[in-house]
C-alpha positions as CSV (number, residue, x, y, z in Angstrom):
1,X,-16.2,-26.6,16.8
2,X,-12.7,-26.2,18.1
3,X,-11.4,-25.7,15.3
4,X,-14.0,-23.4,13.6
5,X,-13.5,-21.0,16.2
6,X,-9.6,-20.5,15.9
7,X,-10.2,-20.2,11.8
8,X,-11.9,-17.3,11.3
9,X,-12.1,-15.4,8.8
10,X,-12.4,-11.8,9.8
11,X,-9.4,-12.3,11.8
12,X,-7.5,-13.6,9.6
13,X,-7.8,-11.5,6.7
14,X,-8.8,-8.0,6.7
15,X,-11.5,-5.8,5.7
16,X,-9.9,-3.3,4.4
17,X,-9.7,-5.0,1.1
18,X,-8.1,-1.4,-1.0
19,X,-5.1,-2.1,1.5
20,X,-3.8,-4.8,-0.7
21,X,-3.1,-2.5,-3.8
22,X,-0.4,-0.5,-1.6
23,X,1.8,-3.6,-0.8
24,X,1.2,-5.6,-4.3
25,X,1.4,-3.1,-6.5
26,X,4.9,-2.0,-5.2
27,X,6.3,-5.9,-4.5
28,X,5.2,-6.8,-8.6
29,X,6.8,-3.4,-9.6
30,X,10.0,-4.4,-8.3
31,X,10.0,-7.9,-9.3
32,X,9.7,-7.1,-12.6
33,X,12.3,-4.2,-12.6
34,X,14.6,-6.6,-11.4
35,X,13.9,-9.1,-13.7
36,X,13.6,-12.1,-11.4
37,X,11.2,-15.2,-10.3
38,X,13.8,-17.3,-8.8
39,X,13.6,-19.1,-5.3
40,X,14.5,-15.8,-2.8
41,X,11.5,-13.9,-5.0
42,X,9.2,-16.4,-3.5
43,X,10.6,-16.0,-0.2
44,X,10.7,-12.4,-0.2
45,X,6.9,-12.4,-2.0
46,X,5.7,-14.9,1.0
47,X,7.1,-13.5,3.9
48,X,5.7,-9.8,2.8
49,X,2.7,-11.4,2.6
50,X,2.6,-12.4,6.5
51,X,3.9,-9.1,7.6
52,X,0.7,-7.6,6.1
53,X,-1.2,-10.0,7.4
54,X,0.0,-10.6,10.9
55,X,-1.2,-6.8,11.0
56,X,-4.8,-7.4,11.5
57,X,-4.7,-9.9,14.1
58,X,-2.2,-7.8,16.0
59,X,-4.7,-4.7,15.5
60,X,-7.8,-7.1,16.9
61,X,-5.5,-8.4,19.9
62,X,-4.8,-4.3,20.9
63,X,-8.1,-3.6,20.7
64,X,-9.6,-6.5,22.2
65,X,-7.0,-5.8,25.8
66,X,-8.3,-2.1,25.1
67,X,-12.0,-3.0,25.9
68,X,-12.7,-2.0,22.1
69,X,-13.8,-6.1,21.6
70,X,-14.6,-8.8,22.9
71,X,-11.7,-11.0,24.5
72,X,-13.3,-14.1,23.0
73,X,-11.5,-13.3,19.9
74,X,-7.9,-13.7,21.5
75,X,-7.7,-17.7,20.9
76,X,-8.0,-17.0,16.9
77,X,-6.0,-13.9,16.8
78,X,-3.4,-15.6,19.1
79,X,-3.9,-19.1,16.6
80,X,-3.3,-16.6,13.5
81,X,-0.7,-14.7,15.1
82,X,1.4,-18.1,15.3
83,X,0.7,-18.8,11.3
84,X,1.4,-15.4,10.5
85,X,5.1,-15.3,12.1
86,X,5.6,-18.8,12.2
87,X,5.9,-18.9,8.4
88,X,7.2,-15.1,7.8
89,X,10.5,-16.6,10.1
90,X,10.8,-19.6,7.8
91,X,10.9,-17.2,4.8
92,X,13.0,-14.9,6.3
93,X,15.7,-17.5,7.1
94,X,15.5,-18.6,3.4
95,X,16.4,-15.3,2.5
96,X,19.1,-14.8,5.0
97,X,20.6,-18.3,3.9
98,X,20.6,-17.1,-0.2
99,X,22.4,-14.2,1.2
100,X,19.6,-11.4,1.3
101,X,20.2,-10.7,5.0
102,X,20.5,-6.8,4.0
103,X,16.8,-6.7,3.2
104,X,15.8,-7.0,6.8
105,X,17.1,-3.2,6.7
106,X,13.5,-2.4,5.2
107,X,11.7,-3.7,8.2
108,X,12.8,-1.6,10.5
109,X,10.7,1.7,9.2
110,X,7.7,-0.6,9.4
111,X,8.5,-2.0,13.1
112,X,7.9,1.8,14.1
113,X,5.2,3.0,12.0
114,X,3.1,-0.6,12.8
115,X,4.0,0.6,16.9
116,X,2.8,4.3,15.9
117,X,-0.4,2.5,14.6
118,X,-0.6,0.3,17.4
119,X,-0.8,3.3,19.9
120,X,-3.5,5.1,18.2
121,X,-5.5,1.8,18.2
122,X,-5.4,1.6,21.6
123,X,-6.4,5.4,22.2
124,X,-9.3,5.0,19.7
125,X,-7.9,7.1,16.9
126,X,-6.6,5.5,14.2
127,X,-9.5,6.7,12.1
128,X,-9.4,8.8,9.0
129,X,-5.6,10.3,9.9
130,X,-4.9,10.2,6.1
131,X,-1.3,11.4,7.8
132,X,-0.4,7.8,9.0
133,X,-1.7,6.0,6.2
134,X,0.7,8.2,3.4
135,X,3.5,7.4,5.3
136,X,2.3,3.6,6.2
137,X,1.6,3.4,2.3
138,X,5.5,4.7,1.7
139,X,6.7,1.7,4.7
140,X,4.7,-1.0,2.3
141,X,6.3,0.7,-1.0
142,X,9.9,-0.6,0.5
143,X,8.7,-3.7,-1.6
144,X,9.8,-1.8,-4.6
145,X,13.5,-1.9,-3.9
146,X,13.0,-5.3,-2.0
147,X,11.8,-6.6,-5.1
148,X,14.7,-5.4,-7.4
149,X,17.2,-6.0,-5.2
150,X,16.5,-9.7,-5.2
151,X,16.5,-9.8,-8.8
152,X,20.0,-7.7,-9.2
153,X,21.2,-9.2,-6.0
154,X,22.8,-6.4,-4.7
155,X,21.0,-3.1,-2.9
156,X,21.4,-1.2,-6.5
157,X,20.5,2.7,-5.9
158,X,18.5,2.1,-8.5
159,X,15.6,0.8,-5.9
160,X,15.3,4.1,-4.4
161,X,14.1,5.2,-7.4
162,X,11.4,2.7,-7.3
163,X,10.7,3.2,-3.5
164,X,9.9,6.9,-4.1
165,X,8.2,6.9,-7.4
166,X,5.9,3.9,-6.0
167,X,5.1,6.3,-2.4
168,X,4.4,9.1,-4.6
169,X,1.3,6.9,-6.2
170,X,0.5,5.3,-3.3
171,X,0.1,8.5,-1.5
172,X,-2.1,10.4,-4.6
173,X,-3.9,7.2,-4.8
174,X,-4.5,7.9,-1.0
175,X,-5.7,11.7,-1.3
176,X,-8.1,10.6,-4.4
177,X,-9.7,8.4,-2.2
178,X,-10.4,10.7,0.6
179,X,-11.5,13.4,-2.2
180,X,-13.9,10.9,-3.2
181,X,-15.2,9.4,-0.1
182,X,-15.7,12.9,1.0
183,X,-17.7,14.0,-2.1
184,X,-20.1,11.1,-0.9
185,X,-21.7,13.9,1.6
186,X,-22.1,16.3,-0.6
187,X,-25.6,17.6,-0.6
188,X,-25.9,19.3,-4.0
189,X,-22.8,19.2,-6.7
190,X,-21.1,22.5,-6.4
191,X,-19.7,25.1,-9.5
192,X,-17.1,23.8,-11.3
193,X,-14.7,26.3,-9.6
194,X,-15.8,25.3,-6.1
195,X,-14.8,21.5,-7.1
196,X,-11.4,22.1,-8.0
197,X,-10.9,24.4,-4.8
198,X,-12.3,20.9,-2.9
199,X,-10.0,19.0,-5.0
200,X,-6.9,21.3,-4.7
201,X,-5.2,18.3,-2.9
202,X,-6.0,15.4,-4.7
203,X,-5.0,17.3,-7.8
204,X,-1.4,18.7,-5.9
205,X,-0.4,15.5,-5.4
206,X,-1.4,13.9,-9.2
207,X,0.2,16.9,-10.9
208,X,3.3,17.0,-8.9
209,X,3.9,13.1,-9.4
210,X,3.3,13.9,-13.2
211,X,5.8,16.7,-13.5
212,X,8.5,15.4,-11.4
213,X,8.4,12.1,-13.6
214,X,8.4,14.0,-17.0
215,X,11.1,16.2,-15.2
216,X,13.6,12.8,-14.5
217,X,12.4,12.0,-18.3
218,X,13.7,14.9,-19.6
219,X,17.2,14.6,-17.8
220,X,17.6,11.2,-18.6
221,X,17.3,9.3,-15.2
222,X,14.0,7.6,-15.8
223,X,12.4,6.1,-19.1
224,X,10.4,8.6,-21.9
225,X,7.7,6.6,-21.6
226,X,7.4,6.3,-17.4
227,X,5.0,9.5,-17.6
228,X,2.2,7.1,-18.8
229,X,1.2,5.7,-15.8
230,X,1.4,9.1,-14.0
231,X,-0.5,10.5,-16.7
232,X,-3.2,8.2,-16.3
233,X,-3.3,8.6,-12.6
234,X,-3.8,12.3,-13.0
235,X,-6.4,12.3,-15.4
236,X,-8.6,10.2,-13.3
237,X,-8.0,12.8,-10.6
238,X,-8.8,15.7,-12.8
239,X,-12.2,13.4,-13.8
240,X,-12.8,12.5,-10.0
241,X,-12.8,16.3,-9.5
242,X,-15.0,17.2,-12.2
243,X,-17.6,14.6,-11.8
244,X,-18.2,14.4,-7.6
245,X,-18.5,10.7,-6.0
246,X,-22.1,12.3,-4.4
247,X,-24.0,9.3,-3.4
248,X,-21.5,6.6,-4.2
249,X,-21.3,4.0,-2.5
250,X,-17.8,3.0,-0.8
251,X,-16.9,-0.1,-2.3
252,X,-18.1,1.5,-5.4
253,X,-15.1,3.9,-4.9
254,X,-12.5,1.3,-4.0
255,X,-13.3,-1.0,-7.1
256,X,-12.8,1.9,-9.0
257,X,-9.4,2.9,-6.9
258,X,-8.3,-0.9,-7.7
259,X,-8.6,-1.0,-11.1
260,X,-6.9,2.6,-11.5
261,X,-4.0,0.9,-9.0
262,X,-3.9,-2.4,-11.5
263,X,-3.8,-0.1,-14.7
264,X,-0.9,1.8,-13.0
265,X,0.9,-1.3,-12.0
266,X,1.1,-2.6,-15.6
267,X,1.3,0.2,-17.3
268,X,4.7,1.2,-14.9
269,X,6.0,-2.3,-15.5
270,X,5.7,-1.7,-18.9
271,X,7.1,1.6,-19.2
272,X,10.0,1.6,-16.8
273,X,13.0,-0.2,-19.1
């Protein structure tokens, strides 16, 4: 019974299960860019891992000295806490050792976001601020250059490339979701005009991704073929606008925003050399 109460699962793993997209999609991106499985790729792939993790028991610890729940969940979150860091330190010293100290560099945006995050937990309003999650979304796309760096093993410009391109989908993928989430509500499907003016956003951010990428194309800087993903992305936000979420049910929604992440993933893997 001990034990049972210390490995619990909805401390130890979060709920918000379209969360996972943001960091993966971004880490496998850059692995394959750079072209590398070896040893520090685990490392680096592990110890991500556990900094996305530790974030939910953190977040249950906050709110449980807040009053928000119940301080009977401290000896689990305190138990996965432990794992968590325990075994991010061990992957982090493997990386330091194979002489990846400089990746340690990419934390630091994260440390002050997570402590940004942390306040609005403990004042009750880290809900819906579509603000903090584009630009937690652009902390967790430093996996990008991580990634590539480990397989090039040198911090090649070339990752900041990756690091931005990956934010920009991350944060269309973001504004999609609220478009469609909000749609849910919707009492009667609107004219097709007053759709688009609802989707204005979604549609900004798509397009502008799209552009810029056929933009780079055209100059040279990025592959002809890189648009594809992009492509794909916007067209499911030109459908999403068309045909309203109205009565859809959430996880519904974020099944659908997975396999559009997945599609991306490989499709930019495939497309960027």
């Amino acid at each position: 019974m001990h034990m049972r109460k210390h490995f619990r699962r909805s401390i130890a793993f979060t709920n918000e299960h379209g969360s996972w997209v943001f960091l993966l999609s971004p880490l496998l991106i850059g692995l394959f860019a750079g072209k590398s499985w070896s040893t520090p790729a685990i490392y680096l792939l592990v110890a991500a891992l556990c900094a996305f993790l530790i974030r939910h028991p953190i977040t249950i610890a906050v709110k449980a000295y807040s009053g928000r729940r119940s301080s009977r969940d401290l000896p689990a979150v305190r138990f996965w806490i432990t794992i968590y860091a325990g075994l991010g330190l061990l992957m982090v010293i493997g990386l330091i050792l194979r002489g990846f100290g400089f990746l340690l560099y990419l934390a630091l945006p994260g440390l002050l976001v997570f402590a940004w995050y942390l306040y609005l937990v403990s004042k009750r309003s880290e809900r819906r601020q579509i603000g903090v999650e584009i630009i937690a979304s652009g902390v967790l796309a430093l996996a990008a250059p991580a990634g590539f760096w480990i397989g090039v093993g040198n911090p090649d410009p070339t990752g900041w490339w990756l690091w931005g391109l990956t934010w920009l989908q991350s944060a269309a993928s973001i504004v999609h979701a609220y478009l469609r989430l909000e749609q849910r509500n919707w009492t009667e499907i609107p004219t097709l005009g007053a759709r688009f003016k609802r989707g204005w956003r979604a549609l900004l951010y798509t397009g502008f991704n799209l552009t810029l990428v056929v933009i780079l194309a055209v100059l040279g800087i990025l592959s002809p073929w890189l648009f594809i993903p992009f492509l794909f992305q916007w067209l499911e936000t030109l459908w999403g606008a068309i045909n309203p979420a109205v009565g859809v049910k959430p996880t519904s929604i974020g099944f659908r925003q997975l396999a559009v992440s997945t599609i991306f993933t490989i499709a930019f893997i495939l497309t960027w050399n």
